[in-house]
HTML snippet that shows the backbone in 3Dmol.js (N, CA, C, O; Angstrom):
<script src="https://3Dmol.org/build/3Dmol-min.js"></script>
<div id="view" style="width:600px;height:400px;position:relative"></div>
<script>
const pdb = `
ATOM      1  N   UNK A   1      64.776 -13.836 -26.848  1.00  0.00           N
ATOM      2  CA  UNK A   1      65.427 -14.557 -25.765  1.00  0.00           C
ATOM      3  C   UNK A   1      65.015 -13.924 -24.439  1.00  0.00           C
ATOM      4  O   UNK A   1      64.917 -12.707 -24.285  1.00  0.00           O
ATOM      5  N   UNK A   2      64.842 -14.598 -23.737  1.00  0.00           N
ATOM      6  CA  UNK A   2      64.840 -14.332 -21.924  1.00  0.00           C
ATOM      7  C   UNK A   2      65.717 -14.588 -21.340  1.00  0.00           C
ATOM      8  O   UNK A   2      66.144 -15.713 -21.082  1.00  0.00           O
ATOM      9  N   UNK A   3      66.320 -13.101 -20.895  1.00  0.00           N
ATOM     10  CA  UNK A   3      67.397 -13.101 -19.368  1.00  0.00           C
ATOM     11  C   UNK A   3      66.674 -13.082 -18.375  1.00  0.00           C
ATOM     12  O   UNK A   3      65.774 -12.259 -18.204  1.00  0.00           O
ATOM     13  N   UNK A   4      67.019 -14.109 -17.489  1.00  0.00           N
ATOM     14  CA  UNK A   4      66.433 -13.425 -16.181  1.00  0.00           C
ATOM     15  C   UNK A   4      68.148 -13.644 -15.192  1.00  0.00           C
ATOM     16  O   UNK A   4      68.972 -14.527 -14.957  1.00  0.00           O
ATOM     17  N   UNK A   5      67.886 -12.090 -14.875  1.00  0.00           N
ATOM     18  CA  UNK A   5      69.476 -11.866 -14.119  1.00  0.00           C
ATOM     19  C   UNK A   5      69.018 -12.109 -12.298  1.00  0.00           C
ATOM     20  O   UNK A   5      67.924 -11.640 -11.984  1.00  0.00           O
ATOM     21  N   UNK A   6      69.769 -12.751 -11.276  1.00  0.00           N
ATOM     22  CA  UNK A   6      69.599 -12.536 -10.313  1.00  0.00           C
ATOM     23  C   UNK A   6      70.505 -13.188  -9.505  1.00  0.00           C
ATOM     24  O   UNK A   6      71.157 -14.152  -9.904  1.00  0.00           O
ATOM     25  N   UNK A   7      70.625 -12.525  -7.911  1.00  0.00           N
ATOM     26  CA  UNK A   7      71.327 -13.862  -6.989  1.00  0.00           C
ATOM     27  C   UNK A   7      70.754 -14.325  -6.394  1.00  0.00           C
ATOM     28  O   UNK A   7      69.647 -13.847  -6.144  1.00  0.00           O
ATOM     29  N   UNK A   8      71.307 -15.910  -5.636  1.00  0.00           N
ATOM     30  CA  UNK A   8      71.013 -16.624  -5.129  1.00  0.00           C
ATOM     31  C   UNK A   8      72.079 -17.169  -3.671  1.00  0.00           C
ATOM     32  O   UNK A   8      73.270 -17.173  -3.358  1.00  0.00           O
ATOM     33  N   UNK A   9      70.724 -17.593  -3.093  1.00  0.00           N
ATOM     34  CA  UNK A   9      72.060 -17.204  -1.717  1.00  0.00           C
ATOM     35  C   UNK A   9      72.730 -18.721  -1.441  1.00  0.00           C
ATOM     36  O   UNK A   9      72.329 -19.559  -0.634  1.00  0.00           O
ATOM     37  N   UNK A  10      73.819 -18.813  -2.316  1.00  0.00           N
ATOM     38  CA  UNK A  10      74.872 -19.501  -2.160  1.00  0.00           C
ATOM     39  C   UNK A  10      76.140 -19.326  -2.009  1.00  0.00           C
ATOM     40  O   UNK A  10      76.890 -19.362  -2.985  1.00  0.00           O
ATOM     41  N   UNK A  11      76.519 -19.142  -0.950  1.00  0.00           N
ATOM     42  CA  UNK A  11      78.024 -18.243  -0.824  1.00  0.00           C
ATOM     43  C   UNK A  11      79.436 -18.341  -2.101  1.00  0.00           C
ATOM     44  O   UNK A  11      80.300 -17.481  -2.270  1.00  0.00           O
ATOM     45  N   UNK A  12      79.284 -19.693  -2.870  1.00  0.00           N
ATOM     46  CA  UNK A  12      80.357 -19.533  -3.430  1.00  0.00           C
ATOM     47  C   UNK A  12      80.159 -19.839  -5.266  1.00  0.00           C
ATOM     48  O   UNK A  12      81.012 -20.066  -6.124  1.00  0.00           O
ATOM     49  N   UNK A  13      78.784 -19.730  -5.347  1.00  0.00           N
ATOM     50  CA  UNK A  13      78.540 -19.615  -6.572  1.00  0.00           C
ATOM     51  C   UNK A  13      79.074 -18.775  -7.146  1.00  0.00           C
ATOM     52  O   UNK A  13      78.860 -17.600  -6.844  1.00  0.00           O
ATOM     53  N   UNK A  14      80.205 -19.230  -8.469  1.00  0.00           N
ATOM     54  CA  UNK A  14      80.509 -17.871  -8.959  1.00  0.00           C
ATOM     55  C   UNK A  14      79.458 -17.415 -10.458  1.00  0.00           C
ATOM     56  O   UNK A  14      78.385 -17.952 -10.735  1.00  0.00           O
ATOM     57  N   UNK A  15      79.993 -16.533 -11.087  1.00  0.00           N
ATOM     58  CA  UNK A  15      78.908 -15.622 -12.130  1.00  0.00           C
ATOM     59  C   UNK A  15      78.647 -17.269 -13.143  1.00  0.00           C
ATOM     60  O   UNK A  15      79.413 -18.133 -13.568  1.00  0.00           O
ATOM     61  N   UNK A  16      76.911 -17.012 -13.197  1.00  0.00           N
ATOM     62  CA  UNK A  16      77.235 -18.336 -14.093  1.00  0.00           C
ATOM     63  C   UNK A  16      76.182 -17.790 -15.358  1.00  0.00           C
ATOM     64  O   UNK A  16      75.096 -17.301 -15.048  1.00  0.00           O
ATOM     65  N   UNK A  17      76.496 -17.886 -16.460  1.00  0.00           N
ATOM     66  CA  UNK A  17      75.401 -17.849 -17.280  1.00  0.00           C
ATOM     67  C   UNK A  17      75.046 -19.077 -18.470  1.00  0.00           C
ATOM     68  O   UNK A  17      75.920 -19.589 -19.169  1.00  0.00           O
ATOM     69  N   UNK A  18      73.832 -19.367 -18.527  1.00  0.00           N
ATOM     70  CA  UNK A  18      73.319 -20.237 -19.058  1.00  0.00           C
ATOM     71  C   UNK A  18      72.068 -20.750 -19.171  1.00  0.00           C
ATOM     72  O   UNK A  18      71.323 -20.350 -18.276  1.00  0.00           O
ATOM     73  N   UNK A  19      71.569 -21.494 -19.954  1.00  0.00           N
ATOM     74  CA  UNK A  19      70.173 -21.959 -20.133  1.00  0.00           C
ATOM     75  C   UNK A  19      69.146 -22.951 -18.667  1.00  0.00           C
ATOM     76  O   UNK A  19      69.211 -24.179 -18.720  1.00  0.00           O
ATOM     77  N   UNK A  20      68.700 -22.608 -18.054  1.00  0.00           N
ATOM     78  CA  UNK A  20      67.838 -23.206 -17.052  1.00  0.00           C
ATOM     79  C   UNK A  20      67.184 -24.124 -17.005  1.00  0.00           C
ATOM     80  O   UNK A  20      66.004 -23.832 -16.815  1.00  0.00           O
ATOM     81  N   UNK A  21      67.387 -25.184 -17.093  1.00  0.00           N
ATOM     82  CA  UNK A  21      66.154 -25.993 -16.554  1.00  0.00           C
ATOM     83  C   UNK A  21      65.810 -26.973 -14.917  1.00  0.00           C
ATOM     84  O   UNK A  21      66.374 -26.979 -13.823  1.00  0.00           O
ATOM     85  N   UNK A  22      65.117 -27.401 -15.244  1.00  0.00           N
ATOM     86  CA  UNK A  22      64.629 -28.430 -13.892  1.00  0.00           C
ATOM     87  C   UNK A  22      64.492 -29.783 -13.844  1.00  0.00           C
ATOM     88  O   UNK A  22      63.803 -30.518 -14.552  1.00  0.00           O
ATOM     89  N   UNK A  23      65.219 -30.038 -12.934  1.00  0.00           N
ATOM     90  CA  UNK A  23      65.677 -31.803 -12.714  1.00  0.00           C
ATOM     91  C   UNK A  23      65.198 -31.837 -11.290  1.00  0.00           C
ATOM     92  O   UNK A  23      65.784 -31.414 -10.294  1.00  0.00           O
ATOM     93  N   UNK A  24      64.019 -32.422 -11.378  1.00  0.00           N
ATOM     94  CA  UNK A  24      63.284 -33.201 -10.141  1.00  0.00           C
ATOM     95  C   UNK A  24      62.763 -31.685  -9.210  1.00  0.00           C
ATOM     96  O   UNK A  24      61.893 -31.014  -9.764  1.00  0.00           O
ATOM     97  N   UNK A  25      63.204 -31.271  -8.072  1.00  0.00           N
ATOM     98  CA  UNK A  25      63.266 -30.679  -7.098  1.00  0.00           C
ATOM     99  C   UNK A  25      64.247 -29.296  -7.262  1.00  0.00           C
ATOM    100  O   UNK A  25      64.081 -28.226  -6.676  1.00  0.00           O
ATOM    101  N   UNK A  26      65.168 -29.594  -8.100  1.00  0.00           N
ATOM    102  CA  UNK A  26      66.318 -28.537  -8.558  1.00  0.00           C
ATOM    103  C   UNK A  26      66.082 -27.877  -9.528  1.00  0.00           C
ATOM    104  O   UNK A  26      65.302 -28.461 -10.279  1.00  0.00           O
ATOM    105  N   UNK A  27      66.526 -26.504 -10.023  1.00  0.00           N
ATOM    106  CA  UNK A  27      67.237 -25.568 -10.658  1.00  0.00           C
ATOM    107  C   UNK A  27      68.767 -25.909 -11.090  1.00  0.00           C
ATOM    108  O   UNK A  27      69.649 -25.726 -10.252  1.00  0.00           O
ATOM    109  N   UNK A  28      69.130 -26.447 -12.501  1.00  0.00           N
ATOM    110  CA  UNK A  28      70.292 -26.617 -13.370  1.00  0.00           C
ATOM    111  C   UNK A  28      70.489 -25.322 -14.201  1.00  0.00           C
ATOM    112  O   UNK A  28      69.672 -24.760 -14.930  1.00  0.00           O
ATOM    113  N   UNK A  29      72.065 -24.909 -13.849  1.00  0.00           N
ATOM    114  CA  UNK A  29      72.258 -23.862 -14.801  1.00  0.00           C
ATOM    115  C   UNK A  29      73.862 -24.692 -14.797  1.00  0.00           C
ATOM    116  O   UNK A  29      74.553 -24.929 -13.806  1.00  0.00           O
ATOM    117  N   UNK A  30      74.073 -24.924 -15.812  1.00  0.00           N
ATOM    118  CA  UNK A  30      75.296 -25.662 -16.718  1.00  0.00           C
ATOM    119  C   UNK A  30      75.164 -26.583 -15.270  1.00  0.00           C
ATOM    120  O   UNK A  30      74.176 -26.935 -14.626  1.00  0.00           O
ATOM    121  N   UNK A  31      76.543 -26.787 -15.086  1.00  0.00           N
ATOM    122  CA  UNK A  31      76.777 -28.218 -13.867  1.00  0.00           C
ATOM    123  C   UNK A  31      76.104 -27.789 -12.325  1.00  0.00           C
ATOM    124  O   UNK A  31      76.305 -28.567 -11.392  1.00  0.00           O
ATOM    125  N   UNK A  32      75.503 -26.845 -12.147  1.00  0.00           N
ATOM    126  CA  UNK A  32      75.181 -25.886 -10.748  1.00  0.00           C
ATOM    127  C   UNK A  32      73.623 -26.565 -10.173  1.00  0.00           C
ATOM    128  O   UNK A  32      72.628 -26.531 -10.897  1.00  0.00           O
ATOM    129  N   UNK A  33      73.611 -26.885  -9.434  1.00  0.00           N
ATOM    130  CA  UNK A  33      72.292 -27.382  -8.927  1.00  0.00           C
ATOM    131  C   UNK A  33      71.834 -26.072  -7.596  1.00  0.00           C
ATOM    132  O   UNK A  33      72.613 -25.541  -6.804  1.00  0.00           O
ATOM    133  N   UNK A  34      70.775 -25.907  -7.692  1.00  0.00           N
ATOM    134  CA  UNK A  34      69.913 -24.872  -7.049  1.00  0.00           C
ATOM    135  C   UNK A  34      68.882 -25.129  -6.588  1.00  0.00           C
ATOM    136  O   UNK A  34      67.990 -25.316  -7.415  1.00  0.00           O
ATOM    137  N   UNK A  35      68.638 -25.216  -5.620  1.00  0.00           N
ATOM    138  CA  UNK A  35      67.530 -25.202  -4.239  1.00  0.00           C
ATOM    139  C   UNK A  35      66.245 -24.414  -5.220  1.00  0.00           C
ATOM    140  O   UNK A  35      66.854 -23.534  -5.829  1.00  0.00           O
ATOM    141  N   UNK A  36      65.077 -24.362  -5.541  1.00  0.00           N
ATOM    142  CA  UNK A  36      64.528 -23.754  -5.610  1.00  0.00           C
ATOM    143  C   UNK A  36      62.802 -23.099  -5.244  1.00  0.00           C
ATOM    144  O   UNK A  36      61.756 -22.683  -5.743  1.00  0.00           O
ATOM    145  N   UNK A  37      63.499 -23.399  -4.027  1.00  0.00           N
ATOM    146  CA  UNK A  37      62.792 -22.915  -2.455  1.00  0.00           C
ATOM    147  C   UNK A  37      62.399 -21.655  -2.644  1.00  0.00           C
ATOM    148  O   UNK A  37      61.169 -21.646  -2.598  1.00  0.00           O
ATOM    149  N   UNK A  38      63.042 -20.047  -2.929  1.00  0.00           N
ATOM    150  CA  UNK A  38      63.494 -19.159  -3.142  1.00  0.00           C
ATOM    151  C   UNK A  38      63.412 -18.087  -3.626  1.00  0.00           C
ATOM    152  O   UNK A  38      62.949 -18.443  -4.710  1.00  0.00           O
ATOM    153  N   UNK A  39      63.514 -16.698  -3.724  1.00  0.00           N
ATOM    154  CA  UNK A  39      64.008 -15.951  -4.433  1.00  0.00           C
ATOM    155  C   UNK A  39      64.003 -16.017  -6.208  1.00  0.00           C
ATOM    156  O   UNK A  39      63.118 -16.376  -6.984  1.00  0.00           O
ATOM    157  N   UNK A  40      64.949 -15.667  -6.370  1.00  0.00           N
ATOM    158  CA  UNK A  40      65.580 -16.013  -7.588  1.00  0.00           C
ATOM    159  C   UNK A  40      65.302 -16.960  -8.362  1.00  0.00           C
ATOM    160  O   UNK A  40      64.803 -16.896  -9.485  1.00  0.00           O
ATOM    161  N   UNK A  41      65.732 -18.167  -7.566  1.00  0.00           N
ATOM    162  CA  UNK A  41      65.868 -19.093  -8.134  1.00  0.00           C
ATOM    163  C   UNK A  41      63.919 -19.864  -8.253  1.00  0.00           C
ATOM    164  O   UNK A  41      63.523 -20.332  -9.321  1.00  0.00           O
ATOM    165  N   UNK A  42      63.360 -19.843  -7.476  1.00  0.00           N
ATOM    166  CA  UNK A  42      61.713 -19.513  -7.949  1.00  0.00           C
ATOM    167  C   UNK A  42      61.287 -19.020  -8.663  1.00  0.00           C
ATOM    168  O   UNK A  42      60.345 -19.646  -9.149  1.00  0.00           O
ATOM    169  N   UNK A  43      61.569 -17.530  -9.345  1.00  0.00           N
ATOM    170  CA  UNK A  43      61.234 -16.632 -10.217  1.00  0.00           C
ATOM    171  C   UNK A  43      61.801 -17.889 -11.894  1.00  0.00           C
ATOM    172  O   UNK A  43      61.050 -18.172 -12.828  1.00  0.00           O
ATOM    173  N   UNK A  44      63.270 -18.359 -11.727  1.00  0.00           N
ATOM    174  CA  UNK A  44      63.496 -19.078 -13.221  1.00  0.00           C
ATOM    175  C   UNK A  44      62.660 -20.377 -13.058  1.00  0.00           C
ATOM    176  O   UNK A  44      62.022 -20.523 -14.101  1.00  0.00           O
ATOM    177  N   UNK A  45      62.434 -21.248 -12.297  1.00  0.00           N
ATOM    178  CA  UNK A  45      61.728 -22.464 -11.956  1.00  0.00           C
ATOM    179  C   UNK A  45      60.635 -22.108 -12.573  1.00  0.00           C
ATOM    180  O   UNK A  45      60.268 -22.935 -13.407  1.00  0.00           O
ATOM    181  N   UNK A  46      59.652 -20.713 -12.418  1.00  0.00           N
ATOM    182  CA  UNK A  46      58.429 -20.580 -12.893  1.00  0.00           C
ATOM    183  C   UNK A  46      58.378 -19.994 -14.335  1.00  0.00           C
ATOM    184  O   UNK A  46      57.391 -19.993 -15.070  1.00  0.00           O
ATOM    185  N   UNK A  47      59.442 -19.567 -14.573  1.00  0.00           N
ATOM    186  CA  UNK A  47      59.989 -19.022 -16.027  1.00  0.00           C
ATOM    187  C   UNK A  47      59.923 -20.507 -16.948  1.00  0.00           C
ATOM    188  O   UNK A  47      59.232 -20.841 -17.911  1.00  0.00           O
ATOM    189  N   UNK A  48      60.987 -21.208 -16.155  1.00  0.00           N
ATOM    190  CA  UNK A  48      61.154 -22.528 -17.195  1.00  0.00           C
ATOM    191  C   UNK A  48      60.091 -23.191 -17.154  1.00  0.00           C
ATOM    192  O   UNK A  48      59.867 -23.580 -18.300  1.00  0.00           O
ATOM    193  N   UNK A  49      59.140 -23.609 -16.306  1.00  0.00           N
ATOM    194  CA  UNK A  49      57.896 -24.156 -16.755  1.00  0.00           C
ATOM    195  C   UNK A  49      56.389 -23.609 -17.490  1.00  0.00           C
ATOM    196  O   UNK A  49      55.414 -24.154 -18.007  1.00  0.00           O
ATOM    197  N   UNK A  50      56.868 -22.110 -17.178  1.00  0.00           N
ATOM    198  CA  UNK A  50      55.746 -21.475 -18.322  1.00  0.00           C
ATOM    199  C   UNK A  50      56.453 -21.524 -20.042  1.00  0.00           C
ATOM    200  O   UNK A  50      55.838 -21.686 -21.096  1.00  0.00           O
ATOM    201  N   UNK A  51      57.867 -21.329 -19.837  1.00  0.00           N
ATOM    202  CA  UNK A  51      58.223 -21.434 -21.130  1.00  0.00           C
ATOM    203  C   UNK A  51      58.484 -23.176 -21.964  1.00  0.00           C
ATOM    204  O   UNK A  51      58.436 -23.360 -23.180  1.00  0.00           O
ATOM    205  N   UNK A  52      58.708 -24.075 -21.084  1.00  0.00           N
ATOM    206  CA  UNK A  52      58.008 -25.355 -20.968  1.00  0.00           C
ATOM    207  C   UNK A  52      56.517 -25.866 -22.351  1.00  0.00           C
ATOM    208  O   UNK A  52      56.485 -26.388 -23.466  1.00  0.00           O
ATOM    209  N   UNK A  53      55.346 -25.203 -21.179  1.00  0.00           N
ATOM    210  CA  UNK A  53      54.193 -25.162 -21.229  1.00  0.00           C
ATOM    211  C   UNK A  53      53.923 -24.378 -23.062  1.00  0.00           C
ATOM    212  O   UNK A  53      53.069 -24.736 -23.874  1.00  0.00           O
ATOM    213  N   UNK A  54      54.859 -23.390 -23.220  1.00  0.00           N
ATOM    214  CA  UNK A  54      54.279 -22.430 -24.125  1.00  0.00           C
ATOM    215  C   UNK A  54      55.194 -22.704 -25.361  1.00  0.00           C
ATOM    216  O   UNK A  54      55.335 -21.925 -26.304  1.00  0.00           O
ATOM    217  N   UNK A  55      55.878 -24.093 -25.203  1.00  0.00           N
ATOM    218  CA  UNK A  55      56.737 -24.743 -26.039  1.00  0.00           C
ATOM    219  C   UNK A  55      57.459 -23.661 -26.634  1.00  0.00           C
ATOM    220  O   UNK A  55      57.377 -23.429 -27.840  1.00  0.00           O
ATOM    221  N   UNK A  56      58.455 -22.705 -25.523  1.00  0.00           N
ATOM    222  CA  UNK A  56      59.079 -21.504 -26.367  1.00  0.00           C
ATOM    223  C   UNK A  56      60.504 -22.145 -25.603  1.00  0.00           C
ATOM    224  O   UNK A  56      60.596 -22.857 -24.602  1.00  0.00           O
ATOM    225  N   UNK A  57      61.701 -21.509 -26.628  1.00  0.00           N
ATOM    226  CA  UNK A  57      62.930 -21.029 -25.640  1.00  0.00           C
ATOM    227  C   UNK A  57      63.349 -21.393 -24.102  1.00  0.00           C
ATOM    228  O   UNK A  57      62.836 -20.402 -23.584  1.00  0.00           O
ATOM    229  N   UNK A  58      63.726 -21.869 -23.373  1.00  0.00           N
ATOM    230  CA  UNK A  58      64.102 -21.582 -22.088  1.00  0.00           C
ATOM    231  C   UNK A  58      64.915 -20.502 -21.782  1.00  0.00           C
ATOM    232  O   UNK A  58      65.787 -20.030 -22.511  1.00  0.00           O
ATOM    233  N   UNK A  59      64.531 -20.053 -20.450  1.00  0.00           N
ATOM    234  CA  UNK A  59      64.888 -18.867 -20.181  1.00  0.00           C
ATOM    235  C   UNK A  59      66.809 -18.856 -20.175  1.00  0.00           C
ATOM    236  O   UNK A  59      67.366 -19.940 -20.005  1.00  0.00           O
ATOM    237  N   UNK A  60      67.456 -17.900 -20.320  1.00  0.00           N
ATOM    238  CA  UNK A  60      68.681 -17.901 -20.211  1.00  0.00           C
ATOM    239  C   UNK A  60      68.671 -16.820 -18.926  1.00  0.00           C
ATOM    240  O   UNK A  60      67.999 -15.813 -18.699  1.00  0.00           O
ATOM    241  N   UNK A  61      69.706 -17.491 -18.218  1.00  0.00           N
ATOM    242  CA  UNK A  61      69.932 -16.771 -16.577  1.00  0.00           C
ATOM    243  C   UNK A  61      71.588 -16.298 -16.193  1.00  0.00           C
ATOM    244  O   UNK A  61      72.503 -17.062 -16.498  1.00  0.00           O
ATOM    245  N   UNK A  62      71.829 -15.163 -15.601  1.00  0.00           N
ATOM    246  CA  UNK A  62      72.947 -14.806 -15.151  1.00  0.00           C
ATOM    247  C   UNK A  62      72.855 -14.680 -14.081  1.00  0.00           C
ATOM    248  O   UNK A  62      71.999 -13.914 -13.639  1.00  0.00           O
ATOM    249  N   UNK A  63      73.787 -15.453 -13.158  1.00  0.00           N
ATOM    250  CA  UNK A  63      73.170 -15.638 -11.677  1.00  0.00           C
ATOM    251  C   UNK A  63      74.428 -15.628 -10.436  1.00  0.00           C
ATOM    252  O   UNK A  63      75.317 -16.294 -10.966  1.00  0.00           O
ATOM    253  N   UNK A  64      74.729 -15.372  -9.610  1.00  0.00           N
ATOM    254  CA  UNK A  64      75.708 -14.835  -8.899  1.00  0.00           C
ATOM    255  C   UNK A  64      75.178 -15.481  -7.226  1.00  0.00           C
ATOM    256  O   UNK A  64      74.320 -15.042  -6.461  1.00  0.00           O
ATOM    257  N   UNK A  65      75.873 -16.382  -7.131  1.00  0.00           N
ATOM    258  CA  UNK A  65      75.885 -16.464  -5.221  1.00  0.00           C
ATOM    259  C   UNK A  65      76.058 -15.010  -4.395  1.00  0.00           C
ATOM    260  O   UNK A  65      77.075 -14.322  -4.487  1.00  0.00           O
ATOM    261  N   UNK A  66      74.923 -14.669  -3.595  1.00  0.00           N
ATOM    262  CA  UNK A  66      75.200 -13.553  -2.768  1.00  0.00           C
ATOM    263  C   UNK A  66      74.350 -13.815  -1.412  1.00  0.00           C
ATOM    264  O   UNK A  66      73.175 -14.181  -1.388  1.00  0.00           O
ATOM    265  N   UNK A  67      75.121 -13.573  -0.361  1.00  0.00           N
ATOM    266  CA  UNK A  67      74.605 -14.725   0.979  1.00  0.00           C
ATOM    267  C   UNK A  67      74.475 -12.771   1.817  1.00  0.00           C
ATOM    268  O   UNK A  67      74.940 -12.474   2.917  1.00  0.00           O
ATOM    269  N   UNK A  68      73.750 -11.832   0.894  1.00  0.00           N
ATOM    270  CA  UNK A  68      73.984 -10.559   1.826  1.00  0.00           C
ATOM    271  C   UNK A  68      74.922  -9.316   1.853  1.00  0.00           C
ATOM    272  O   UNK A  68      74.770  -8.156   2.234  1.00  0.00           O
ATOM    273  N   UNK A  69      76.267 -10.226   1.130  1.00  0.00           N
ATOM    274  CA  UNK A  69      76.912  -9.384   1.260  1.00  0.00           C
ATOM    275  C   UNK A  69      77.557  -8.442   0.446  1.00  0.00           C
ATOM    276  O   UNK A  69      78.491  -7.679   0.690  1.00  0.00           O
ATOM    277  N   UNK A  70      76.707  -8.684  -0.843  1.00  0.00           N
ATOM    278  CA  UNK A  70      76.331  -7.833  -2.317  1.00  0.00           C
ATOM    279  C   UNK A  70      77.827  -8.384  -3.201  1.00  0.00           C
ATOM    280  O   UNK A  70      78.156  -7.681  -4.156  1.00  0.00           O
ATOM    281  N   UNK A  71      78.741  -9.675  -2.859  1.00  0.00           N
ATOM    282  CA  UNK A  71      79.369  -9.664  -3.745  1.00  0.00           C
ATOM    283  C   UNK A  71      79.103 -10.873  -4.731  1.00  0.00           C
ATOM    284  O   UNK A  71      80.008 -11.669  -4.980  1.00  0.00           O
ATOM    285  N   UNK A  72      77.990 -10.979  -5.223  1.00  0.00           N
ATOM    286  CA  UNK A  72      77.383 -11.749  -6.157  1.00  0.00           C
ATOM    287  C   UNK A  72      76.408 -10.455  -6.954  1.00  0.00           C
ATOM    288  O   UNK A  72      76.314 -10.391  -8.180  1.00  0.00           O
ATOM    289  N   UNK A  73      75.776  -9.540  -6.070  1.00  0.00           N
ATOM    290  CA  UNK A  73      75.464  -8.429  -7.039  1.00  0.00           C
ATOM    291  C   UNK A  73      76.613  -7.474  -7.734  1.00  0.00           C
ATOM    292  O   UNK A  73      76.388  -7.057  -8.870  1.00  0.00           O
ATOM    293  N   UNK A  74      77.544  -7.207  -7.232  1.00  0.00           N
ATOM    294  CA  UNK A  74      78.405  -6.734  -7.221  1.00  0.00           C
ATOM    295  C   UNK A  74      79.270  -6.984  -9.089  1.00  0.00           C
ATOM    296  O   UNK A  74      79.705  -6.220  -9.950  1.00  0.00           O
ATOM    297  N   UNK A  75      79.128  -8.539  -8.925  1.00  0.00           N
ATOM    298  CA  UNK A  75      79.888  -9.432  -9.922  1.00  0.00           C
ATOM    299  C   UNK A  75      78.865  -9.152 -11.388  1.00  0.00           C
ATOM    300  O   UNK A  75      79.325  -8.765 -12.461  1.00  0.00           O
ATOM    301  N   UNK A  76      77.478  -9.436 -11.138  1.00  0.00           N
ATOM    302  CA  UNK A  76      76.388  -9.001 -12.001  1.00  0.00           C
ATOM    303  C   UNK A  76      76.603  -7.800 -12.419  1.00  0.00           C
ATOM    304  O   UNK A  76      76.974  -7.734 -13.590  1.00  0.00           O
ATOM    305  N   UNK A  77      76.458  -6.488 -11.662  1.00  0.00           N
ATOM    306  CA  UNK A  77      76.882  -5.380 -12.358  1.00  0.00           C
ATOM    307  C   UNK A  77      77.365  -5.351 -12.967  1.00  0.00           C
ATOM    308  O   UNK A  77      76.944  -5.141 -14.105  1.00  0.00           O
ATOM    309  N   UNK A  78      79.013  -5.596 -12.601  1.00  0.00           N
ATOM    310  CA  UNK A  78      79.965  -5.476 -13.695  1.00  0.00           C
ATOM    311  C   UNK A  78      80.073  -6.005 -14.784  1.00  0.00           C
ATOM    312  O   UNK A  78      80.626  -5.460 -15.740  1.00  0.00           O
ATOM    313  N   UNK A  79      79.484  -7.318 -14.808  1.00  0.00           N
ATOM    314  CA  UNK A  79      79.349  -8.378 -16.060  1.00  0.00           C
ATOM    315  C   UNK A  79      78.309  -7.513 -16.818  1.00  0.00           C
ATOM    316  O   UNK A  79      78.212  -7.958 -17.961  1.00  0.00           O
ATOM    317  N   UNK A  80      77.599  -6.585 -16.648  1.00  0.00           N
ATOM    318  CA  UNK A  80      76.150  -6.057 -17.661  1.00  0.00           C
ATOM    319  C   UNK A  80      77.002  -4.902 -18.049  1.00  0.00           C
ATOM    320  O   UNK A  80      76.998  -4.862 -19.279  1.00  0.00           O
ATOM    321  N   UNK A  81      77.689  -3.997 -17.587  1.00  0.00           N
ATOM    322  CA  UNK A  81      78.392  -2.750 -17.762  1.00  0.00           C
ATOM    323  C   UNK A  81      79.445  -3.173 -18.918  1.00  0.00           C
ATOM    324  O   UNK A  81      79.978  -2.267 -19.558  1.00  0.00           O
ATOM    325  N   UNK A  82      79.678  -4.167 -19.127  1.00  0.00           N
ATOM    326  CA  UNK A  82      80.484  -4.248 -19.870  1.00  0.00           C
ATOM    327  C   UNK A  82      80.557  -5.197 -21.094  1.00  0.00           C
ATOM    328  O   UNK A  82      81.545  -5.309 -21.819  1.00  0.00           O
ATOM    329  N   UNK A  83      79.367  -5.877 -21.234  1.00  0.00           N
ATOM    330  CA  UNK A  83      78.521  -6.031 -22.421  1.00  0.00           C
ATOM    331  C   UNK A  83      77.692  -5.533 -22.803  1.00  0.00           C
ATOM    332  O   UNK A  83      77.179  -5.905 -23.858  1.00  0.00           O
TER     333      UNK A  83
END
`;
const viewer = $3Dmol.createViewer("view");
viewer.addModel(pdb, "pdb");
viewer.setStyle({}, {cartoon: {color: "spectrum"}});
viewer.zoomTo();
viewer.render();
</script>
């Protein structure tokens, strides 16, 4: 399986984890639509279409709104520390 853990700068995204894919222009993780202009959210866009391509798995993502002010990293930490 593939985690790819990261945030994304959406202020009120809370911790989301789930399987990734791409609808049109967007990044879907369960009901969450994502810009994927980006960061983060670029890094799974190119994940899900190589894993796509290589007819494997889609990537599974844990992903946290953080607009700067580390409380979307913050939320990630703790969610890994304690699984």
């Amino acid at each position: 399986m593939l985690l790819i853990v990261g945030t994304v700068p959406i202020k009120d995204l809370p911790l989301t984890i789930g399987e990734a894919r791409v609808v049109g222009d967007l990044l879907v993780v369960n009901d969450y639509n994502i810009s994927c202009t980006q960061g983060t959210a670029s890094m799974i866009n190119a994940a899900v279409k190589t894993t796509e391509y290589l007819n494997i798995n889609k990537p599974q993502v844990l992903i946290a709104g953080d607009i700067g002010e580390g409380k979307g990293s913050r939320e990630i930490y703790k969610y890994l520390i304690k699984i």
